[in-house]
N, C-alpha and C positions, 0 to 999 in steps of 0.2 A: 242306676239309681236303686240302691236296696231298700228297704222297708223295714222300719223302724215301728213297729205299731206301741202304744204308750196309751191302748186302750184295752178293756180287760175282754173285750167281747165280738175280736174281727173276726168276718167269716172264715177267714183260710189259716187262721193261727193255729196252735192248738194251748194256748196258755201259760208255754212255758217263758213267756218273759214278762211276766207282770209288776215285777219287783224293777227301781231302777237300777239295781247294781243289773239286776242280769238283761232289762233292757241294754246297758252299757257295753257288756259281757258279747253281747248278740251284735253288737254295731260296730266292737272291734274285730270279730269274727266276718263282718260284712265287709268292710275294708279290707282286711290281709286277704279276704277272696277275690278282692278286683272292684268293690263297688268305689265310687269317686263323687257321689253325691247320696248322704243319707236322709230320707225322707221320713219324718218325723209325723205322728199323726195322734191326736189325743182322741178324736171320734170316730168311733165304726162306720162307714158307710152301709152297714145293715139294715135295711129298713123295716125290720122286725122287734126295734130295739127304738126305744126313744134318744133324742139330741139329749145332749150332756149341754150343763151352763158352760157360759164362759169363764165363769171363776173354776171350775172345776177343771175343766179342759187347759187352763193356761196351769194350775196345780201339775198336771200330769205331763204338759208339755217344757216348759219352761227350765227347770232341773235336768232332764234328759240333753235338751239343746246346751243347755250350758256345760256338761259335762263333756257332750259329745267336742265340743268347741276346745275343750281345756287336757281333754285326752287323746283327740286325734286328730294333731296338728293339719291342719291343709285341709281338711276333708271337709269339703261344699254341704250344708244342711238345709235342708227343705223341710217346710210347714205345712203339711196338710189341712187347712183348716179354711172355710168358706167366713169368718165370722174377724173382722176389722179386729179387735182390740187383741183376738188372741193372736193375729198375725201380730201382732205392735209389738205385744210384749216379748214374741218369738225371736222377732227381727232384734227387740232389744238385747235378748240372749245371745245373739250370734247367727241367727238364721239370714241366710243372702237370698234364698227363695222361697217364693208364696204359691203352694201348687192349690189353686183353689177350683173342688170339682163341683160347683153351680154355676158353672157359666157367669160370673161376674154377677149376678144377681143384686149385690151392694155393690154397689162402685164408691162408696166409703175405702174397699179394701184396694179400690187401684190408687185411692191418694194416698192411701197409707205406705205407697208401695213408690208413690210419685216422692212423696218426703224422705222417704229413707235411703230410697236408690237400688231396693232390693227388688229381683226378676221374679215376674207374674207370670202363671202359668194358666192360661186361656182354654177351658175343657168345655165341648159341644155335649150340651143337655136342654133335653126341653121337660124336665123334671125339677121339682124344689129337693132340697137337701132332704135326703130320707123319705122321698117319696119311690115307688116303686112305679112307674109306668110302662106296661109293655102290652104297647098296643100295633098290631100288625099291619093296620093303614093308617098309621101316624107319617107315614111319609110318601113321597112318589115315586114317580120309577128313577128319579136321580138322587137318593140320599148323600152322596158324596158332595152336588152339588147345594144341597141346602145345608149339611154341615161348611161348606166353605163359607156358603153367604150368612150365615149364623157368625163365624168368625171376622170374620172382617169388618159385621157391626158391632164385636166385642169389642175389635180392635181400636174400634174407630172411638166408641165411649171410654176404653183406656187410657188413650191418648191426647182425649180433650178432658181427661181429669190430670195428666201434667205426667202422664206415664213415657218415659222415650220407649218411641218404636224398637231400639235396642233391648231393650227389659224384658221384651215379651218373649213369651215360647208357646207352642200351640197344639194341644190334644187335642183327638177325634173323638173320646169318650168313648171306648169299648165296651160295655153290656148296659152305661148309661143312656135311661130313655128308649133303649133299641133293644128288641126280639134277637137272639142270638143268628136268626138268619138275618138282620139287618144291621148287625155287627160286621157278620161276613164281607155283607157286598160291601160294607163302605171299606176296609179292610184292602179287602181286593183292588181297589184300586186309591190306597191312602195316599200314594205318590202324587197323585191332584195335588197335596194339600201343601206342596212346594211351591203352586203359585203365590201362597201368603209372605214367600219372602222371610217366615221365621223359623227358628230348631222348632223340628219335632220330636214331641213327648209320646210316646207310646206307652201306654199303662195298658200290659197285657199276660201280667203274671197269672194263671190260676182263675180267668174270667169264668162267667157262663159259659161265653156259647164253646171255649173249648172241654167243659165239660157237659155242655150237649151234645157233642161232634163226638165225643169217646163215652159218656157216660159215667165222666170217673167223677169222684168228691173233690174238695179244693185240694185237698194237700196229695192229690194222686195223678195230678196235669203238670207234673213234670214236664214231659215229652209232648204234650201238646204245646207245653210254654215254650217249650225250645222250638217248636216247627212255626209258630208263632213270631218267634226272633227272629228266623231265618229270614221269615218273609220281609222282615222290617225290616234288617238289614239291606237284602235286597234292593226295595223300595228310599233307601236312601235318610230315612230316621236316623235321628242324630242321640237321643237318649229312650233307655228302657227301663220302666219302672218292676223292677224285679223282686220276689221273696229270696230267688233260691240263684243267689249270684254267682258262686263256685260252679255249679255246672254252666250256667252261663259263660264265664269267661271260659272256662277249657270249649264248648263249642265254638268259640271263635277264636282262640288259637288252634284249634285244628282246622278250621276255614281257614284261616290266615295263611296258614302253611300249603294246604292244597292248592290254594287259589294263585300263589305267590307272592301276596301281600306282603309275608313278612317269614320269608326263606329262611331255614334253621341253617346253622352252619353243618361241615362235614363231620365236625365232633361229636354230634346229637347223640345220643346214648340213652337208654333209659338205665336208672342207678338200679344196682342189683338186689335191693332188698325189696324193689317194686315189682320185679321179674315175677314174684309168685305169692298166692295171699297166705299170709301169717296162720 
């Protein structure tokens, strides 16, 4: 899942796609690197920054999903957004997914999600939209299992709003509501969260706690997003909400090949103008 931001002010961007030809520009660039679902987002998750209206937010979103719909044939679009109408209007555009990161807070946005047929995506928060919470005994010595049991009552108010248990998908919410050491532990053992029975979403591009672990800024956790992957792969996640997609899929064609997932044949070769840099 690549990241589409279509707001002028995300943490880890650096501003060069604020226009929508070059949001466009950026999301075709994300697909020819591998991504297969683009996540579309009109609000920062900053919480430094105030919420944007809905009139505005559906301005910035709307055109983007239509275009991306009308440019890049096949390619699955997701809506970031916690707020019923701007999913409405998304989904009207062409959007098939609603990654909404309040924990279902309006459950206006699971009927909107029950009418139209399009997959909700269930993120563990015990934070409002734009609030900041990090507090270090906000949980107990089992946070993996109160994020379970958090889910399962999302799932349960999802599905008595007309949502099929098929639609859903289920985030742990990485730096959401959680201290980067309570990112970790639930992390460590995120494979739990396959007793829910649905795809996991892992949103773990450029978080805090990997750059509390290395100390680096958003756009310099490359290599911690990537060690990050690994682990999820491992752990059996089904999608990764990514910035930087190109290195992502080369890490796992080179897994692939090691592991014997997906054996190169005897012809393999690297072309000779890659042999040495320009």
């Amino acid at each position: 899942m690549g990241v589409v931001n279509a707001s002028p002010d995300s943490f880890s961007d650096d501003g060069g796609a604020r226009t929508l030809e070059r949001q466009v520009v950026l999301a075709g660039e994300l697909v020819q690197a591998g991504a297969d679902i683009l996540d579309v987002g009109g609000e920062s998750a900053r919480t430094d920054v105030p919420p944007v209206s809905v009139e505005e937010e559906i301005d910035r979103v709307v055109p983007l999903v239509q275009r991306i719909v009308a440019d890049l044939e096949g390619t699955i679009v997701s809506v970031d957004t916690y707020k019923p109408e701007v999913a409405a209007a998304a989904i009207a555009a062409g959007a098939m997914i609603v990654n909404d990161v309040s924990g279902l807070r309006d459950p206006e946005l699971a009927r909107v999600c029950a009418r139209t047929g399009a997959a909700l995506v269930l993120m563990h928060t015990r934070a409002a939209p734009k609030q900041r919470l990090q507090d270090p005994d906000l949980y107990g010595d089992d946070i993996t299992g109160e994020v379970l049991s958090f889910l399962r009552e999302r799932i349960e108010l999802a599905t008595a709003a007309g949502v099929a248990y098929e639609q859903l998908i289920v985030d742990p919410g990485p730096d959401f509501a959680k201290t980067p050491a309570q990112t970790i532990a639930l992390l460590a053992e995120v494979e739990r969260l396959h007793e829910l029975g649905r795809p996991l979403l892992m949103a773990i591009s450029r978080k805090d706690f990997i750059g509390a672990l290395t100390s680096r800024a958003p756009r310099e956790r490359g290599a911690g997003t990537l060690a990050a992957l690994a682990h999820g792969v491992e752990a059996g996640a089904h999608i990764f909400r990514l910035h930087d997609i190109a290195a992502a899929a080369d890490y796992l064609a080179v897994r692939a090949a090691l592991t014997g997932a997906s054996a190169p044949g005897r012809d393999l070769a690297l072309a000779e103008e890659l042999r040495h840099e320009p």
